[in-house]
VEXBAMAR-958592 format. One record per residue (C-alpha): x, y, z. Coordinates in steps of 0.25 Angstrom, whole numbers, padded with zeros to 4 digits, always signed. Layout:
N
XYZ;...
# end
This chain:
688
+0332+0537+0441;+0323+0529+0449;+0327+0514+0451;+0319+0501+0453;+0323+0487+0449;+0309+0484+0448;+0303+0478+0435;+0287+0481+0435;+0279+0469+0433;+0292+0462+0427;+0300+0458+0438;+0311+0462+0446;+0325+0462+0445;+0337+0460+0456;+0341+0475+0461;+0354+0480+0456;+0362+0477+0467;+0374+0486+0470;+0382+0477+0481;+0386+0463+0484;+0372+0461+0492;+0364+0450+0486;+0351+0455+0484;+0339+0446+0482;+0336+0445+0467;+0320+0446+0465;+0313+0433+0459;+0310+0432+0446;+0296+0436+0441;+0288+0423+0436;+0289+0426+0422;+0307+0428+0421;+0309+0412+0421;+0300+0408+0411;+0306+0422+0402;+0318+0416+0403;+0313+0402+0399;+0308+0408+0387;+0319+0416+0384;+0329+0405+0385;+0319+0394+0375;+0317+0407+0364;+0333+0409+0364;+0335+0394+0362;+0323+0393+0350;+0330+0406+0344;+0345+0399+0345;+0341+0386+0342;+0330+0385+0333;+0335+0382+0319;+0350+0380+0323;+0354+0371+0313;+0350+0378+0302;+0363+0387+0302;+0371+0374+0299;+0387+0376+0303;+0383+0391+0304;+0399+0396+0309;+0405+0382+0300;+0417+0387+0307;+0413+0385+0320;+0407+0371+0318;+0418+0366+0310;+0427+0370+0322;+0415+0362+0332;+0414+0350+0322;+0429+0349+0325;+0430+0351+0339;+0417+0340+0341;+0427+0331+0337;+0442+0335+0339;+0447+0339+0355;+0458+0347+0349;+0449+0355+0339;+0439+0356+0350;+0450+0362+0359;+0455+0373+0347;+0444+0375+0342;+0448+0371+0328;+0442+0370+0315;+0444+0357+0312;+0446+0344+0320;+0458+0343+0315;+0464+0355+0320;+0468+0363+0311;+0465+0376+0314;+0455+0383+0324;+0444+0392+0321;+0447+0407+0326;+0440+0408+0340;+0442+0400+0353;+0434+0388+0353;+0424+0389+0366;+0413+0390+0356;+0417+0379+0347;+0418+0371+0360;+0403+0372+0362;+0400+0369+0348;+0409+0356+0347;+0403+0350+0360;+0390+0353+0353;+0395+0345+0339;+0401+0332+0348;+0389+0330+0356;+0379+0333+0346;+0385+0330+0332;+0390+0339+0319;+0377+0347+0316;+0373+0363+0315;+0366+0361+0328;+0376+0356+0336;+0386+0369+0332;+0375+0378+0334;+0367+0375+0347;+0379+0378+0359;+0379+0394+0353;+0362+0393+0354;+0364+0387+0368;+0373+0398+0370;+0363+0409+0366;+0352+0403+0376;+0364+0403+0387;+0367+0417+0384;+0354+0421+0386;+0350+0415+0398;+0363+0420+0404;+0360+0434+0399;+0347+0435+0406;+0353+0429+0419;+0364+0437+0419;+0354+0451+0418;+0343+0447+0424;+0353+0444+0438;+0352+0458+0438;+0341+0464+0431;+0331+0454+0431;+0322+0445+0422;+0317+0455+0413;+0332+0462+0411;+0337+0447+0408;+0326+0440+0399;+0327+0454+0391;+0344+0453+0390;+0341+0438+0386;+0330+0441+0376;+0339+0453+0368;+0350+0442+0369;+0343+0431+0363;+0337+0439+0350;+0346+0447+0346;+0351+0442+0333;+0365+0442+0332;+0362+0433+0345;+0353+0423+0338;+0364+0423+0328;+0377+0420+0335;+0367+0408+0345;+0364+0401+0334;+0377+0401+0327;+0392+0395+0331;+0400+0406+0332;+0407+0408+0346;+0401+0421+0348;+0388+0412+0355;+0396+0407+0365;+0404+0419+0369;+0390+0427+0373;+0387+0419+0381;+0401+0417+0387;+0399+0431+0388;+0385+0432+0395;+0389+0422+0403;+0400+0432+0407;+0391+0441+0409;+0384+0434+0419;+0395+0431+0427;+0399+0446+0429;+0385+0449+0435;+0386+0437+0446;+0400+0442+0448;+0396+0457+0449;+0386+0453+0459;+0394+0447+0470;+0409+0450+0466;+0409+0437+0462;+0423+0431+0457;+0417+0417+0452;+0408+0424+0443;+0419+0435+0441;+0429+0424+0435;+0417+0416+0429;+0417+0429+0420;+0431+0428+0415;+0429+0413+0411;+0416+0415+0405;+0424+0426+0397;+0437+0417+0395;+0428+0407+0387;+0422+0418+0380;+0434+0420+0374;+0438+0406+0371;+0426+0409+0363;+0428+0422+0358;+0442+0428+0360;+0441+0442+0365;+0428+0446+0360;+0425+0440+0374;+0434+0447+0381;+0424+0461+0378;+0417+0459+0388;+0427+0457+0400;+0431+0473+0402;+0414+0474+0405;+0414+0460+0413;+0425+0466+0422;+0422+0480+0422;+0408+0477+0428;+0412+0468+0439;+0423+0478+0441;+0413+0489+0444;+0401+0480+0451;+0407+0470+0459;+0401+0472+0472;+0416+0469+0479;+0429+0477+0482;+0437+0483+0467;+0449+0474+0471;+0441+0462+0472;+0435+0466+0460;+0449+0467+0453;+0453+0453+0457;+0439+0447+0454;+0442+0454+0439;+0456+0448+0439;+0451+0433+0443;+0439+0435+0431;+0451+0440+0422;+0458+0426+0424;+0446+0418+0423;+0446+0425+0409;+0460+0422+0406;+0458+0407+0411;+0446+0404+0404;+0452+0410+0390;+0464+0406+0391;+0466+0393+0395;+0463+0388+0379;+0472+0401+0375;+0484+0394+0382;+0481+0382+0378;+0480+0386+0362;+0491+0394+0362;+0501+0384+0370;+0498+0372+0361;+0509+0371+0349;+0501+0376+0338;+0505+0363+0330;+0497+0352+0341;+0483+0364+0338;+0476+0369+0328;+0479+0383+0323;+0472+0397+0330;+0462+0399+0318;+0462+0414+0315;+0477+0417+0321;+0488+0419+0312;+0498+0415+0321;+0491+0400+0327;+0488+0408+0340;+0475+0411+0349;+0482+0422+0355;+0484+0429+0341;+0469+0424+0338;+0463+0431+0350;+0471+0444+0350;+0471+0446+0334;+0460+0440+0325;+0450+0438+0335;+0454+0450+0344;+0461+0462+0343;+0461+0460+0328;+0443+0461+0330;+0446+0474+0334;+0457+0480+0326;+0452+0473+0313;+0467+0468+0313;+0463+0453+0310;+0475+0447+0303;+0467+0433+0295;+0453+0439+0296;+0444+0439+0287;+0447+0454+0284;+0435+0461+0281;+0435+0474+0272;+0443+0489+0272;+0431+0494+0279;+0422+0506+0276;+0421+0520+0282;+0422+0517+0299;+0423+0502+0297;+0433+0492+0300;+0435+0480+0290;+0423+0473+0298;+0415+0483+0294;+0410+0497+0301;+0415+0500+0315;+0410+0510+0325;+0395+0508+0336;+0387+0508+0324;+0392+0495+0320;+0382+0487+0331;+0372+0494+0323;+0375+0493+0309;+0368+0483+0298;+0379+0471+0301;+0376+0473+0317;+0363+0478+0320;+0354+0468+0317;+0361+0459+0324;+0363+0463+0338;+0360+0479+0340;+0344+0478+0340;+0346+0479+0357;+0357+0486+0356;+0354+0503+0357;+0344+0496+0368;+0355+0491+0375;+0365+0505+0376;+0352+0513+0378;+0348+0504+0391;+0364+0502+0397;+0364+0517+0396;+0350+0519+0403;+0354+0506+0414;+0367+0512+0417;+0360+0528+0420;+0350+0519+0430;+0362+0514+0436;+0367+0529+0441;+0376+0527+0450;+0374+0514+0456;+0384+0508+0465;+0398+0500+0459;+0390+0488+0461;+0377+0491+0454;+0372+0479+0447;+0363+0488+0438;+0375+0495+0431;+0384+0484+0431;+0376+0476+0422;+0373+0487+0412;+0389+0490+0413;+0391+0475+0411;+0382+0474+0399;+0384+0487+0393;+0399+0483+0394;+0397+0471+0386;+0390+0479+0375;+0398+0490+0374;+0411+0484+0374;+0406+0472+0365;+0398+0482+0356;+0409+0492+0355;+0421+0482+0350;+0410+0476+0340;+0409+0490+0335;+0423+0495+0333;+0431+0482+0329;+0437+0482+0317;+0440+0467+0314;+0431+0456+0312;+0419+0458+0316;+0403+0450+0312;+0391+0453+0318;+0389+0443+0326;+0398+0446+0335;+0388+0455+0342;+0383+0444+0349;+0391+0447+0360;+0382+0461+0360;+0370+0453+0364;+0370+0450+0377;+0373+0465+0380;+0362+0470+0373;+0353+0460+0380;+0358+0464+0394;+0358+0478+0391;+0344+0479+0386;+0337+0469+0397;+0344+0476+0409;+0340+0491+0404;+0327+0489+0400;+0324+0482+0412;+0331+0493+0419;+0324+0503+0413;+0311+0497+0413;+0310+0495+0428;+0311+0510+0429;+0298+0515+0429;+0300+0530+0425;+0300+0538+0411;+0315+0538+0409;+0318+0524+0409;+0305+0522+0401;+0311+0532+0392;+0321+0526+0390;+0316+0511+0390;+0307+0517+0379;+0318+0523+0371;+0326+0511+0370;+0314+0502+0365;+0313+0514+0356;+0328+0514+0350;+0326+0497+0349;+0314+0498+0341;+0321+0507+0330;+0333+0502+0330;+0326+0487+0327;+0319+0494+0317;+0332+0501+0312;+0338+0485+0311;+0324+0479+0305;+0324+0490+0295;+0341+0484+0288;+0331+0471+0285;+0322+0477+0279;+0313+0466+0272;+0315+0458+0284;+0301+0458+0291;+0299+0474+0288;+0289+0475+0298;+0297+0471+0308;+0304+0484+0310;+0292+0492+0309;+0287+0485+0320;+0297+0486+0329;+0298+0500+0329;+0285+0503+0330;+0283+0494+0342;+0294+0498+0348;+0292+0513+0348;+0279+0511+0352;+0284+0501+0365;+0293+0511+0367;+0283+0522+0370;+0276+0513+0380;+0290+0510+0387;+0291+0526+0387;+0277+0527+0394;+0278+0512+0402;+0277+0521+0416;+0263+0525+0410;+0256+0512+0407;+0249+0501+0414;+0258+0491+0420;+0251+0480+0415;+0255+0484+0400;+0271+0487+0406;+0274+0469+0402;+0268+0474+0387;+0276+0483+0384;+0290+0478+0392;+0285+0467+0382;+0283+0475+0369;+0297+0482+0372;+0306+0470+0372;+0295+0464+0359;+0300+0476+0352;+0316+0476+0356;+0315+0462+0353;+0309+0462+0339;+0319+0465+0330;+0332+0455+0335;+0322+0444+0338;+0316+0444+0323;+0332+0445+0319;+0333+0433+0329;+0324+0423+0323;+0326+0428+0308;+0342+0425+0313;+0337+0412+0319;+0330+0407+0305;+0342+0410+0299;+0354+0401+0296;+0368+0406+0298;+0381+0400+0292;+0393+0406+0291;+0405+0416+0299;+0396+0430+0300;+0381+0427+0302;+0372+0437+0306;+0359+0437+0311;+0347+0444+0306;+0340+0446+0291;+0347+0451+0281;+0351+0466+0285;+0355+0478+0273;+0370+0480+0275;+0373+0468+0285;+0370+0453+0285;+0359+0443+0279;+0353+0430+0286;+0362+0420+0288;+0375+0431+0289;+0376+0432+0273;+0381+0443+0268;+0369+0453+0265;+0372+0465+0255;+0378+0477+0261;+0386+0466+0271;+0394+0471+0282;+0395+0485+0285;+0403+0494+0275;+0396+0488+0262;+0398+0472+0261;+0406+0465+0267;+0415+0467+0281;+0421+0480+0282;+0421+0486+0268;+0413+0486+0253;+0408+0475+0245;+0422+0467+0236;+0421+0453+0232;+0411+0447+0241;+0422+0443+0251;+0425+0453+0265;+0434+0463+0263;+0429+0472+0253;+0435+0483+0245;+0447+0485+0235;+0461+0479+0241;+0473+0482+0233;+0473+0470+0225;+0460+0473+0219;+0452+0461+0222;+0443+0468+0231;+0448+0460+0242;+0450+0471+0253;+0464+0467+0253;+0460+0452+0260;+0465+0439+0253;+0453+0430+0247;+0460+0418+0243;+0456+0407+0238;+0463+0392+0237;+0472+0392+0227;+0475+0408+0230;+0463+0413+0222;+0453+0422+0224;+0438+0422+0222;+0429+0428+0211;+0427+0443+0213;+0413+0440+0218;+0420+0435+0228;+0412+0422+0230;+0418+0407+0230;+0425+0404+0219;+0419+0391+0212;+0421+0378+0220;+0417+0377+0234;+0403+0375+0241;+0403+0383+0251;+0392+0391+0258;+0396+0406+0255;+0404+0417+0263;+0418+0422+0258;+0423+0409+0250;+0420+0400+0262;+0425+0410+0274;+0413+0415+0279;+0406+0400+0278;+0408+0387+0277;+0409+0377+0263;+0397+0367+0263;+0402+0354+0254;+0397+0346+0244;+0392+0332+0247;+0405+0326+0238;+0416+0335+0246;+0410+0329+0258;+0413+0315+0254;+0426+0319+0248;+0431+0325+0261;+0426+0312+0269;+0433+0302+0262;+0446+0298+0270;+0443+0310+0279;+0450+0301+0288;+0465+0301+0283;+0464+0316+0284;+0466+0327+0293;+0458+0337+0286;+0449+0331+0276;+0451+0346+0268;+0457+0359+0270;+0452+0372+0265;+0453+0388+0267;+0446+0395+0279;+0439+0386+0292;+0423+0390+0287;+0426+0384+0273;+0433+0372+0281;+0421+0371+0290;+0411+0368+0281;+0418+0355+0276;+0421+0352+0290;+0408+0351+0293;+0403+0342+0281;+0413+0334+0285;+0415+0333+0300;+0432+0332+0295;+0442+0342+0297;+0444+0352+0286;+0455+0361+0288;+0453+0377+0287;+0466+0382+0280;+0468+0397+0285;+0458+0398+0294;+0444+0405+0296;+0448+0415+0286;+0459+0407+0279;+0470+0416+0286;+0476+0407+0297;+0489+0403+0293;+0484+0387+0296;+0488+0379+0290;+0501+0385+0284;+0504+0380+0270;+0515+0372+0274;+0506+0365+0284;+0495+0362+0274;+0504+0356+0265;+0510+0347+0277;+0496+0343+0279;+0493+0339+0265;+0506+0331+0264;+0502+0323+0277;+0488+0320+0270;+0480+0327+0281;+0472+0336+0272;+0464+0330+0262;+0457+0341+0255;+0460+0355+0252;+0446+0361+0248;+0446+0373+0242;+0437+0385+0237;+0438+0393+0250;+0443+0408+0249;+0447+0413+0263;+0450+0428+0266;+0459+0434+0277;+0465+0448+0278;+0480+0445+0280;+0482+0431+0288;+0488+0418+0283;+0489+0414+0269;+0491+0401+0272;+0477+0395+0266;+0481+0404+0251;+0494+0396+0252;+0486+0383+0255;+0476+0384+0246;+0485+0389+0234;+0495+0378+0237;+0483+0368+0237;+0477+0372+0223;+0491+0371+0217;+0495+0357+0221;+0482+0350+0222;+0473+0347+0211;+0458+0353+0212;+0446+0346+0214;+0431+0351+0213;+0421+0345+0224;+0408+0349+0223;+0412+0363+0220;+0424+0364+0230;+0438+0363+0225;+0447+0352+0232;+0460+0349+0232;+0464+0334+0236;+0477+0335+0246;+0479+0320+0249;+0487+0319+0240;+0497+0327+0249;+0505+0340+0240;+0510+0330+0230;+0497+0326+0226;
# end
């Protein structure tokens, strides 16, 4: 095939360089800053337009900010409560942000949520620098723009899970690897392992996906000797092991009585934590603690159906896959460009380190068997975007009927399958879809014959292309936007037949395999299906203080103001206006002003509050902290004021600390009913 790096009328790009030679990159064309400008002020309108309206959003997170804004120590471990009694169940990089964010500005929604929208922004403008370094302006304001929109992006930058912060760890890993690629550089080499380090500070090993792509291309591409290359590898491969481990060591050789307990382990350990709940166990679906999830359906795991289609399915589509048959069609056209190009061809090397990161990334989404949510294909984005600037730029530039062929065929597929997405909303804007194809096949044509029109009509229709491409994930973008989400498992996007509503409420036909993750509809709780006790529990304990169980519709049981989602699991407890004065009175003689089962229904009296409310159990309520023995201890000392009560938990195995604790409590203290929440007054100590 014929190869020019010349863009028409649109700019030019630096050569793809095989060697070490520094070759003089082209100027910018006039209009490439002031794109970027505009990119950059769009994303930031789009992230932060309406920020506060999600309130807490993850109440788990900003409880654990709230207490790190004004504890060193909860800072530190990242803990649930300024009091330290146990920590939420990731590394606390994120939280780090979050809680710098609540001292300087105060205790609001804006202040959790703005560091993960200033991520976003980062993330794209780093994206676009680190593609257009060897692509050009076009290839990197496109990667930027299919970034930016896409909806599960929009999402998770307007939201406090840590996932915002971990792409752009990532990206920014990214962009090391292509200046250490370029020059054999080991600064920028080892830069790459730390960036990679506190990505896992942020995320455990879901950022270590990426590191076997990161290594592999500079293994191939570094214009220098394989042995320096190996040792350059070796250095990065420390820098990793510095920059995560550091706090590791730290956890792990501090006597677990002077820290708070490793939320999410079973055995108070952050080893355990990375290689079991939140590591292998993602993969095998051997989570001990976990939320369980159901029996699974017909080539599903208990998270619901596994296999490539997943990506593709009602629960993922809309939220990330729009770009993404674009993306493998235009990484495996690049790469056949590429031919056989030199070790060191920059051309090649970036769609190997991008269609790396998709694939590998894309490939344990689809096949893990332990928890898994959708928003996790965030860390999909940034591929996507790559992969689709740098080969339609690629493929554009090559001014014959093949590559406009197949430029035209992939516009083609990206306007059906938007359609195909439109069409699971199907009383959202209806004519939407209809446009979109249309469009879209009829830009396509034009792509096809592009070597046939006037070059003054060429800018309409590159235009009209990336209009139509576009259409779909930016309306999902801004409907997501408008939206407020709250809660553990938001999703972007309307409302979608057999996935997820506005907000990430349940919508009819749930997770894939009929309801709720991993299997058929039961009581309204996950887990699904018959178990042999015959509640319809999938075999998962439900349990309620006091050892009960809920009614068979499986909402609350009566008592408790809460705001939905699996007897306080999913979301956090908004109190009454009486509770809040209750729980502020002598706040100060006490260590925990209340105690409750599981960390999001402790979260939302926190925040009411600004006072440390302990989470008995845990996230899921399954961590054995405290231990029974240890609560009473507590409650004999006079540190717990409060135990609240009305909060099911559910865990498959795990702990039964949190039973023992709540049953022991609704047998030895009286009950007391606050605005619709059931309390238990332990000041009194066990003989009261």
């Amino acid at each position: 095939m014929e190869r020019t790096e010349t863009l028409p009328d649109h700019g030019t790009a630096p050569p793809a360089v095989a060697g070490p030679t520094d070759v003089p990159a082209p100027a910018d064309p006039r209009w490439a800053r002031p794109a970027l400008v505009v990119l950059l002020a769009a994303t930031a309108v789009l992230y932060l337009w309406g920020l506060s309206a999600s309130g807490w959003a993850n109440a788990f997170y900003s409880a654990a900010a709230q207490a790190g804004s004004v504890s060193g120590k909860a800072f530190f471990y990242g803990s649930s409560d300024a009091a330290n009694s146990i920590t939420v169940d990731k590394p606390p990089a994120s939280l780090w942000l979050m809680a710098l964010s609540v001292r300087i500005f105060g205790l609001n929604s804006w202040a959790i949520l703005v560091p993960q929208a200033l991520c976003g922004v980062a993330s794209v403008g780093v994206l676009h620098a680190a593609v257009r370094r060897w692509y050009g302006p076009a290839a990197g304001l496109t990667a930027g723009a299919v970034l930016a929109v896409t909806p599960v992006a929009t999402l998770m930058f307007r939201f406090n899970n840590p996932d915002a912060l971990l792409v752009l760890l990532l990206v920014l890993g990214a962009y090391a690897t292509v200046r250490a690629v370029e020059r054999a550089s080991t600064r920028w080499l080892v830069l790459v392992g730390v960036l990679v380090g506190f990505a896992f500070l942020t995320k455990m090993l879901q950022a270590f996906l990426v590191v076997p792509v990161f290594a592999g291309v500079y293994l191939l591409a570094a214009p220098t000797g394989f042995r320096r290359r190996t040792g350059q590898l070796l250095l990065a491969g420390l820098g990793v092991l510095v920059a995560a481990g550091w706090w590791v060591t730290i956890v792990e050789l501090v006597p677990a009585d002077a820290r708070p307990y490793i939320g999410g382990s079973q055995n108070n350990s952050v080893l355990e934590l990375t290689l079991g709940y939140n590591g292998l166990g993602r993969i095998t679906g051997a989570q001990e603690g976990s939320v369980g999830g159901g029996p699974g359906g017909a080539g599903g795991g208990r998270w619901g159906r596994t296999g490539w289609s997943r990506l593709f399915d009602s629960e993922i589509g809309g939220q990330v896959s729009w770009l993404l048959p674009a993306a493998l069609i235009l990484l495996v056209a690049g790469l056949l460009l590429a031919g056989r190009a030199a070790r060191t061809d920059r051309t090649r090397a970036g769609l190997l380190l991008w269609g790396g990161w998709l694939l590998a990334t894309g490939a344990t989404f689809s096949f893990m068997a332990g928890i898994f949510h959708a928003y996790y294909t965030v860390a999909l984005a940034p591929a996507v975007g790559a992969l689709v600037g740098i080969g339609a730029t690629l493929l554009w530039r090559r001014r014959h009927l093949l590559a406009s062929v197949v430029l035209g065929a992939t516009l083609a597929v990206t306007a059906l399958w938007s359609w195909q997405l439109l069409r699971r909303s199907p009383d959202w804007y209806p004519w939407l879809r209809t446009t979109v194809l249309v469009a879209g096949l009829v830009v396509a044509l034009l792509v096809v014959l592009r070597t046939r029109l006037p070059g003054r009509v060429l800018p309409a229709v590159l235009l009209s292309g990336a209009a139509v491409a576009l259409a779909g994930p930016v309306a999902y973008s801004v409907q997501t936007a408008s939206t407020p989400h709250t809660g553990s498992i938001p999703t972007a996007g309307p409302a979608v037949a057999g996935g997820f509503g506005p907000g990430g409420r349940a919508f009819p036909g749930g997770f894939p395999g009929d309801g709720l993750p991993g299997g058929g509809p039961d009581d309204g709780f996950p887990g699904g299906g018959p178990d042999d006790d015959g509640r319809g529990d999938g075999g998962n304990r439900l349990i309620l203080p006091g050892g009960g169980r809920p009614p068979g519709n499986g909402q609350p049981p009566t008592g408790g103001t809460r705001a939905g989602g699996m007897g306080g699991l999913l979301d956090a407890t908004t109190p009454g206006t009486e509770l809040r004065e209750l729980f502020g009175q002598d706040s100060d003689r006490y260590t925990w002003i209340a105690a409750t089962v599981g960390s999001n229904n402790a979260s939302g009296y926190q925040l009411a509050t600004g006072e440390p409310v302990m989470a008995v159990g845990g996230f899921n309520g399954s961590d054995p902290s405290p231990t029974l023995d240890q609560f009473k201890r507590y409650v004999a000392d006079g540190r717990i004021h409060y135990f609240i009560g009305g909060g099911g938990f559910r865990a498959d195995g795990g702990s039964q600390a949190a039973q023992e604790i709540a049953t022991w409590v609704s047998g030895t203290f009286p009950a007391t009913p606050v605005d619709g929440v059931t309390l238990y007054d332990l000041s009194g100590g066990a003989e009261g």
